[in-house]
ROFI-135388 format. One line per field, with one value per residue: residue in three letters; chain; x, y, z of N, C-alpha, C, O in turn; residue number from 1. Coordinates in pm, whole numbers. Last residue first. Example, Ala and Ser with C-alpha at 12.3 -4.5 7.8 and 13.67 -1.06 7.14 Angstrom:
BEGIN
type: c(SER, ALA)
mol: c(A, A)
nx: c(1285, 1319)
ny: c(-225, -569)
nz: c(708, 780)
cax: c(1367, 1230)
cay: c(-106, -450)
caz: c(714, 780)
cx: c(1290, 1320)
cy: c(3, -330)
cz: c(787, 780)
ox: c(1341, 1424)
oy: c(114, -332)
oz: c(804, 846)
seq: c(2, 1)
END
This chain:
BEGIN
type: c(UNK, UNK, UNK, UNK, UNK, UNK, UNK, UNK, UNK, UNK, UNK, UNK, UNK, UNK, UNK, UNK, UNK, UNK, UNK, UNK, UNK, UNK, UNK, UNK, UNK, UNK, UNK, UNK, UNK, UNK, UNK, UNK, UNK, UNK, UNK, UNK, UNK, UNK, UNK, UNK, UNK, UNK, UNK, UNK, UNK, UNK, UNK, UNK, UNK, UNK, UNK, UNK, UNK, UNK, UNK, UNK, UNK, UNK, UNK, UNK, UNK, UNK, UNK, UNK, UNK, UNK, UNK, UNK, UNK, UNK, UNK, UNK, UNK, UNK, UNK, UNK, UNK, UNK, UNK, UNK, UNK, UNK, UNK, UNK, UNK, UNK, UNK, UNK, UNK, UNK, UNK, UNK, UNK, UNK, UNK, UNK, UNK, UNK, UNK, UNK, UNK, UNK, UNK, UNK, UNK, UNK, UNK, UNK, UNK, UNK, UNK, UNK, UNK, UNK, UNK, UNK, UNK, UNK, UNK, UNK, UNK, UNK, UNK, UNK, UNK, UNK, UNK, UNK, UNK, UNK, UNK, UNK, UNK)
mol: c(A, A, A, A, A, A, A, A, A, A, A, A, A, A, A, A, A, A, A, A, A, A, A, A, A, A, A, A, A, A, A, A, A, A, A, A, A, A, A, A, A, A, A, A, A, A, A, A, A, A, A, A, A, A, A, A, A, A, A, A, A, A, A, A, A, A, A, A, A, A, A, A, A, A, A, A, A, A, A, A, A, A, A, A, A, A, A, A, A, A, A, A, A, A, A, A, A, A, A, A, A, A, A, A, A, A, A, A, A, A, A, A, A, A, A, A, A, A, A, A, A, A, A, A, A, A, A, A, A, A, A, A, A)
nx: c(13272, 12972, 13012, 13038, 12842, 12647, 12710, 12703, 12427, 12330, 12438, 12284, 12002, 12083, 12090, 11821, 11668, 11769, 11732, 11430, 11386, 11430, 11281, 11073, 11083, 11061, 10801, 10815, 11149, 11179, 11152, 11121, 10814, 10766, 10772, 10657, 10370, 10426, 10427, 10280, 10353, 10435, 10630, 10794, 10814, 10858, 11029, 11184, 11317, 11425, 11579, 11778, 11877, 11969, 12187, 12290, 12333, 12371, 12119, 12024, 12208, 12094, 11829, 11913, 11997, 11755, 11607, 11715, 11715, 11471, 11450, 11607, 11430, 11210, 11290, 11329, 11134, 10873, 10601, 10525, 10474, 10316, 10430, 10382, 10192, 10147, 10373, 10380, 10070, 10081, 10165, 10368, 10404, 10705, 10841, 11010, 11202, 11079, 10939, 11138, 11225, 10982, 11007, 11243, 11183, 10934, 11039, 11244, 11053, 10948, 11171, 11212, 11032, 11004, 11208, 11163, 10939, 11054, 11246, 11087, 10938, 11126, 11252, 11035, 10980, 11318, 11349, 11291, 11109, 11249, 11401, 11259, 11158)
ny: c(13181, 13059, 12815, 12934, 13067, 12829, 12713, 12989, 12908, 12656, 12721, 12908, 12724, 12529, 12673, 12825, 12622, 12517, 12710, 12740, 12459, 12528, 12722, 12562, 12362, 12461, 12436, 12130, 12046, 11683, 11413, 11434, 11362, 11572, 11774, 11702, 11778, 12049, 12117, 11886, 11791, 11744, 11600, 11755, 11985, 11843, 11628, 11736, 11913, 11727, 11550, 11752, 11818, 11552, 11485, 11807, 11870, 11771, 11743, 12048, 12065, 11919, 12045, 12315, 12242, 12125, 12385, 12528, 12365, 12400, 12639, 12667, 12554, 12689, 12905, 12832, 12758, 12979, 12917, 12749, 12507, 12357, 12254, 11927, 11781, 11578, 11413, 11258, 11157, 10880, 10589, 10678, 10849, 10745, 10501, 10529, 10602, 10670, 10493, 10342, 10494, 10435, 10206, 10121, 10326, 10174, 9906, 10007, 10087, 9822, 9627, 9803, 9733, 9469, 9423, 9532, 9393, 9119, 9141, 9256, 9002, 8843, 8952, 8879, 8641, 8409, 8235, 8055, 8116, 8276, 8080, 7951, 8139)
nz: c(9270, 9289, 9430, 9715, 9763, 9726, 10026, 10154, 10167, 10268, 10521, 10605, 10614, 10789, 11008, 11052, 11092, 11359, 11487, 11482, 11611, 11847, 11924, 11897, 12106, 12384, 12456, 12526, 12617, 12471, 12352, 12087, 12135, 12232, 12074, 11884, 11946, 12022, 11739, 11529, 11190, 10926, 10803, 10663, 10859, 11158, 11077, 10939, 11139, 11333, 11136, 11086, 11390, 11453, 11287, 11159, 10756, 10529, 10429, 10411, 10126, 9978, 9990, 9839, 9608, 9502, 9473, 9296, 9071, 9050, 8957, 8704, 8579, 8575, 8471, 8203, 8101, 8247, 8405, 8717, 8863, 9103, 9393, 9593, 9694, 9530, 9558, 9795, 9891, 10142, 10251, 10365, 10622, 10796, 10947, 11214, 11399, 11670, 11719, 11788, 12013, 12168, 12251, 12389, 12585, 12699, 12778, 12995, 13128, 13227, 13249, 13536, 13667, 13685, 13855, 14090, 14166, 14166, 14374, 14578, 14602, 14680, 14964, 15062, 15072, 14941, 14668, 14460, 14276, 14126, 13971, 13832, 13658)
cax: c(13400, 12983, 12998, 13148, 12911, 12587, 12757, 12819, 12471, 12334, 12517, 12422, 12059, 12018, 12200, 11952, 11689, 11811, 11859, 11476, 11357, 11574, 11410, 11047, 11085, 11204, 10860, 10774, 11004, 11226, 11223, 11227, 10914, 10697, 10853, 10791, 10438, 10364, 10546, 10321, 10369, 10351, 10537, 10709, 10748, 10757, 10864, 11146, 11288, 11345, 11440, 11726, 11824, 11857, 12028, 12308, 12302, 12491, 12185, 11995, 12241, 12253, 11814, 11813, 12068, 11881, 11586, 11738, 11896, 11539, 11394, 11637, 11605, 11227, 11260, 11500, 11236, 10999, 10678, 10416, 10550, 10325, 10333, 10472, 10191, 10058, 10383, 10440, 10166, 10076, 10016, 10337, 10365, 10561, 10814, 10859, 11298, 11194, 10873, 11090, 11327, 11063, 10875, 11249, 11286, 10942, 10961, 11300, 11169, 10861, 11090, 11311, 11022, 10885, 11223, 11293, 10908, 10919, 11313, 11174, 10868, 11027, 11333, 11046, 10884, 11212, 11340, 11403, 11069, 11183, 11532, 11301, 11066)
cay: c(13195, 13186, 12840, 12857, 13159, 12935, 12656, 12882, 13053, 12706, 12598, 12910, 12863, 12485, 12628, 12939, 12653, 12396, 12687, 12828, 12483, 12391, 12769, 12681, 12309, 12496, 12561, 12235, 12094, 11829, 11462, 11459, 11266, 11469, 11772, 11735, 11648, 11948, 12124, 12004, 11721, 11844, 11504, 11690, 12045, 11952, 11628, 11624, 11980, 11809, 11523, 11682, 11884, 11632, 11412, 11687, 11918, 11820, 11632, 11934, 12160, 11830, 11915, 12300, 12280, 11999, 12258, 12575, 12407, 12290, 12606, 12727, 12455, 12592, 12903, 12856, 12651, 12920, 13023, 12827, 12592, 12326, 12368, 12027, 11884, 11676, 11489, 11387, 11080, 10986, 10647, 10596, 10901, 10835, 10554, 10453, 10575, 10812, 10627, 10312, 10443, 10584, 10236, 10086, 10354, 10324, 9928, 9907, 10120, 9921, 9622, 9784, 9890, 9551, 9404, 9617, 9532, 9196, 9095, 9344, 9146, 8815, 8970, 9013, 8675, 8444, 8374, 7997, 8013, 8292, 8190, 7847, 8104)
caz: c(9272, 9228, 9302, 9637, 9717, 9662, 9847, 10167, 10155, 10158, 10440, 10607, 10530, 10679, 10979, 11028, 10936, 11271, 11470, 11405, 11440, 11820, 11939, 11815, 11985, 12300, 12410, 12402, 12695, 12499, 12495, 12124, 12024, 12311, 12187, 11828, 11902, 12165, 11805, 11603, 11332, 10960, 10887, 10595, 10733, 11139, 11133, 10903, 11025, 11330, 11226, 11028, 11345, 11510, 11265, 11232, 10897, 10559, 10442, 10476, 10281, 10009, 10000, 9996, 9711, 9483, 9562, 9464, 9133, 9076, 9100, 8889, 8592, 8615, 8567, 8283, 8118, 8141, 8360, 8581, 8831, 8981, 9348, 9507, 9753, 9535, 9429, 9816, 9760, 10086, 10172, 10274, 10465, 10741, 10796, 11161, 11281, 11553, 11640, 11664, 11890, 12121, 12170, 12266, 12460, 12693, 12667, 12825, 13075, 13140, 13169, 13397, 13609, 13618, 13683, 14004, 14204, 14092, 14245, 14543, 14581, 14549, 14811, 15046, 15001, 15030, 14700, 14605, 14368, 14183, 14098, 13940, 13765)
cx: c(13423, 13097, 13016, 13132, 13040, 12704, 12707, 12835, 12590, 12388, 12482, 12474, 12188, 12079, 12197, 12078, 11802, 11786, 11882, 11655, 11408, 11493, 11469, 11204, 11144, 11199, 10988, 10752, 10975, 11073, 11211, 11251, 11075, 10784, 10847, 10860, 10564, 10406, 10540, 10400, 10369, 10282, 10414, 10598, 10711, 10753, 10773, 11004, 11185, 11274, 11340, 11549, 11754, 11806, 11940, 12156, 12324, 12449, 12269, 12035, 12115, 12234, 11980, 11849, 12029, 11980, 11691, 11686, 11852, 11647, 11445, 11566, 11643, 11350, 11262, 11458, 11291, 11065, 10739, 10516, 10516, 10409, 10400, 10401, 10325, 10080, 10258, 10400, 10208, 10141, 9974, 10217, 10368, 10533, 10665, 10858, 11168, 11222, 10960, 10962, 11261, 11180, 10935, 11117, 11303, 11024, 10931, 11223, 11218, 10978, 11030, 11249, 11121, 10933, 11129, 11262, 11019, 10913, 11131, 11209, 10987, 10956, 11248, 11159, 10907, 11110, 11233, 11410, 11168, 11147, 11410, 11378, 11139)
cy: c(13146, 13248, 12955, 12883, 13054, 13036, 12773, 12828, 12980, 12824, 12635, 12811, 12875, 12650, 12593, 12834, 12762, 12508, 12604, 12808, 12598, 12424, 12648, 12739, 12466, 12415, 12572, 12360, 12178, 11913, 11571, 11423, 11288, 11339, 11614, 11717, 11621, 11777, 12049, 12034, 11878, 11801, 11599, 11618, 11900, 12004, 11719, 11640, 11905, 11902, 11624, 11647, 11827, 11740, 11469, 11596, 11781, 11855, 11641, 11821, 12074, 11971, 11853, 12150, 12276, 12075, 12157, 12444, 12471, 12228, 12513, 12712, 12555, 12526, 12815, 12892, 12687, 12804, 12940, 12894, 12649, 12457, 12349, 12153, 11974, 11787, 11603, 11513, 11251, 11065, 10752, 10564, 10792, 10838, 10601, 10578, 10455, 10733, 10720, 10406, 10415, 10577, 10369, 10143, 10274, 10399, 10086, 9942, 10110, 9990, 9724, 9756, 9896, 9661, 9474, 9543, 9582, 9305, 9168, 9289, 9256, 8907, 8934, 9031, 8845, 8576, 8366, 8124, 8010, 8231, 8265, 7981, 8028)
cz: c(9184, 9202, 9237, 9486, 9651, 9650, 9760, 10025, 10109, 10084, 10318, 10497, 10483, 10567, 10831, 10941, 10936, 11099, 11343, 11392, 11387, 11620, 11761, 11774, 11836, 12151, 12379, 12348, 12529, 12539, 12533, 12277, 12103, 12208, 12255, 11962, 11900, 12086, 11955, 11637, 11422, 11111, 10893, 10664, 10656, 10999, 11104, 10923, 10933, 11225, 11289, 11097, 11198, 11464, 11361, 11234, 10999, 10743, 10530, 10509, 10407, 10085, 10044, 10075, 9859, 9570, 9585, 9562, 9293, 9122, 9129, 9040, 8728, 8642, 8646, 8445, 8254, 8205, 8287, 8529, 8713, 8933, 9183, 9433, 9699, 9605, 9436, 9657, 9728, 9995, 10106, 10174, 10349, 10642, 10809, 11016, 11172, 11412, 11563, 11643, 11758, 12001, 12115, 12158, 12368, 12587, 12577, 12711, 12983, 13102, 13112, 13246, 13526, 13571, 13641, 13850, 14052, 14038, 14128, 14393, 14539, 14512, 14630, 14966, 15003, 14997, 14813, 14689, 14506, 14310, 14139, 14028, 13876)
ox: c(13541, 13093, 13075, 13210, 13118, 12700, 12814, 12916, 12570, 12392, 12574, 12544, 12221, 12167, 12290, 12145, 11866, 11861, 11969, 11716, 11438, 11564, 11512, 11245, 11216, 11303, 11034, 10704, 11048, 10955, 11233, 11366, 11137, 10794, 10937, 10970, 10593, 10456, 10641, 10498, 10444, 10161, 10302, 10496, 10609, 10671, 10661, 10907, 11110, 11167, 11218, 11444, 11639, 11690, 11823, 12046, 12362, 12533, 12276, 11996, 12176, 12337, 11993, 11888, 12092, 12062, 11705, 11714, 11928, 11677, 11485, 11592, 11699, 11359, 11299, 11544, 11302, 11058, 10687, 10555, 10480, 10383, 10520, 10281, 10362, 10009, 10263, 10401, 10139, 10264, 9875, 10201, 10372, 10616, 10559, 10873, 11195, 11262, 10949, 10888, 11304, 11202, 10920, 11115, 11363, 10983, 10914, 11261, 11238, 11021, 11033, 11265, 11126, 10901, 11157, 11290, 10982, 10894, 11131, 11205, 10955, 10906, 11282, 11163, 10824, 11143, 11115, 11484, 11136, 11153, 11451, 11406, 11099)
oy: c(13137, 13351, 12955, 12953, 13088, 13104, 12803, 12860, 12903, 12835, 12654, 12841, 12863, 12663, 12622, 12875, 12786, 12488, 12612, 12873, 12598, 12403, 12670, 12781, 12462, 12406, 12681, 12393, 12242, 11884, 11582, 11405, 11198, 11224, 11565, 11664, 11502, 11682, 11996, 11990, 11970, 11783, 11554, 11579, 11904, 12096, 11710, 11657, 11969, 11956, 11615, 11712, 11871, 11768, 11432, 11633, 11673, 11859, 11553, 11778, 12046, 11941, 11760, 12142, 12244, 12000, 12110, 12416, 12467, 12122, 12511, 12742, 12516, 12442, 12824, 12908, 12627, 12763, 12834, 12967, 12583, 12538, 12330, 12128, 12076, 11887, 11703, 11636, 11338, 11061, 10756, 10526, 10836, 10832, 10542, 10700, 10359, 10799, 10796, 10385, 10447, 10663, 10390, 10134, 10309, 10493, 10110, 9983, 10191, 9930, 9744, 9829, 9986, 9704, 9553, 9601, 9640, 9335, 9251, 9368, 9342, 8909, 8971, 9132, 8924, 8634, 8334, 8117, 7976, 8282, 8355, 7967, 8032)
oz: c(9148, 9135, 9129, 9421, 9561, 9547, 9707, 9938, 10016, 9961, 10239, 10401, 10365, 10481, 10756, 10846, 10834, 11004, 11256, 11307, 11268, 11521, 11648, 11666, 11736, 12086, 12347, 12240, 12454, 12518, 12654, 12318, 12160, 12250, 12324, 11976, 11914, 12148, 12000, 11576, 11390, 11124, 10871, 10608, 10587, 10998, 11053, 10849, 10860, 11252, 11296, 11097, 11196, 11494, 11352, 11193, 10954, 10832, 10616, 10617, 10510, 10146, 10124, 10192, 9960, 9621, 9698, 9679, 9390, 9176, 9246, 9156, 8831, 8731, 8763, 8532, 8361, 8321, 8253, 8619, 8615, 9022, 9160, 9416, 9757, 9591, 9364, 9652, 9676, 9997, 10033, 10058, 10233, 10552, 10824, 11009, 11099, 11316, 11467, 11547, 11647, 11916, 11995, 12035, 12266, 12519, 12457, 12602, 12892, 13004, 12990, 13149, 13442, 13460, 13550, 13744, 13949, 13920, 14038, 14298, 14457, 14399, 14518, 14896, 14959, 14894, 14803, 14787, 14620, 14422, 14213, 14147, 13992)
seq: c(133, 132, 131, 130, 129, 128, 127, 126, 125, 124, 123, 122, 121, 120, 119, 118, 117, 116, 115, 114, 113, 112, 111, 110, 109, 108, 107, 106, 105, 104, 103, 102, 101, 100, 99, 98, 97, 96, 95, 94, 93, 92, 91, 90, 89, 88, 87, 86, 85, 84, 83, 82, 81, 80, 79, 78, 77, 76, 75, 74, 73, 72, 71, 70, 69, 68, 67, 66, 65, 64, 63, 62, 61, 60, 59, 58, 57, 56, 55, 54, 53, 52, 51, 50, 49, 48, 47, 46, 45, 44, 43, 42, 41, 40, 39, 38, 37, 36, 35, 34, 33, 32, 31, 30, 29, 28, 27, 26, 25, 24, 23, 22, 21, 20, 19, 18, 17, 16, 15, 14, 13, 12, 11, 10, 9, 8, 7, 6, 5, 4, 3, 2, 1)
END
């Protein structure tokens, strides 16, 4: 307030004018930071939405082997694509949401999801032929 006070009244409007919009600014990415990195789903209890598995053992030890691969070929991706993949199958977040999180115009959400599972694939393809050597 005191480097207010010594400010004639058109630099007190300018010093106003430029912090405000810094401020909002400030507030704009710090509110965006902590939507990207706010814990979903705490209340929601992921085990219901697994599909119960009906058949043999050995069915089961393979679904499990395709999930525990799905999951380290996800890891392996970048955090955008992660996040994206995040939102839209566990958040179940649109894509007008997805964009409006990202930054991005929402017709390229569709693009940045079919890159992010081609890569997701690959990687799995990849460990799937390692092992098989």
């Amino acid at each position: 307030m005191s480097l207010v006070r010594t400010l004639d009244s058109c630099k007190t409007a300018a010093y106003v004018v430029y912090t405000s919009r810094r401020l909002a600014i400030n507030f704009m990415k710090h509110r965006s930071v902590q939507k990207k990195h706010t814990y979903y789903g705490e209340d929601m209890d992921l085990a219901e939405k697994v599909p119960s598995l009906e058949g043999t053992i050995e069915d089961r030890i393979i679904h499990q082997e395709e999930i525990e691969e799905m999951g380290n070929a996800i890891l392996r991706l970048s955090e955008k694509q992660k996040d994206l993949l995040y939102f839209k199958y566990i958040l179940e977040m649109t894509d007008t949401e997805i964009a409006e999180t990202f930054g991005i115009a929402p017709d390229s959400v569709r693009q940045y999801l079919t890159r992010a599972r081609r890569a997701a694939k690959e990687l799995m393809d990849k460990e799937m032929n390692k092992r098989a050597e």
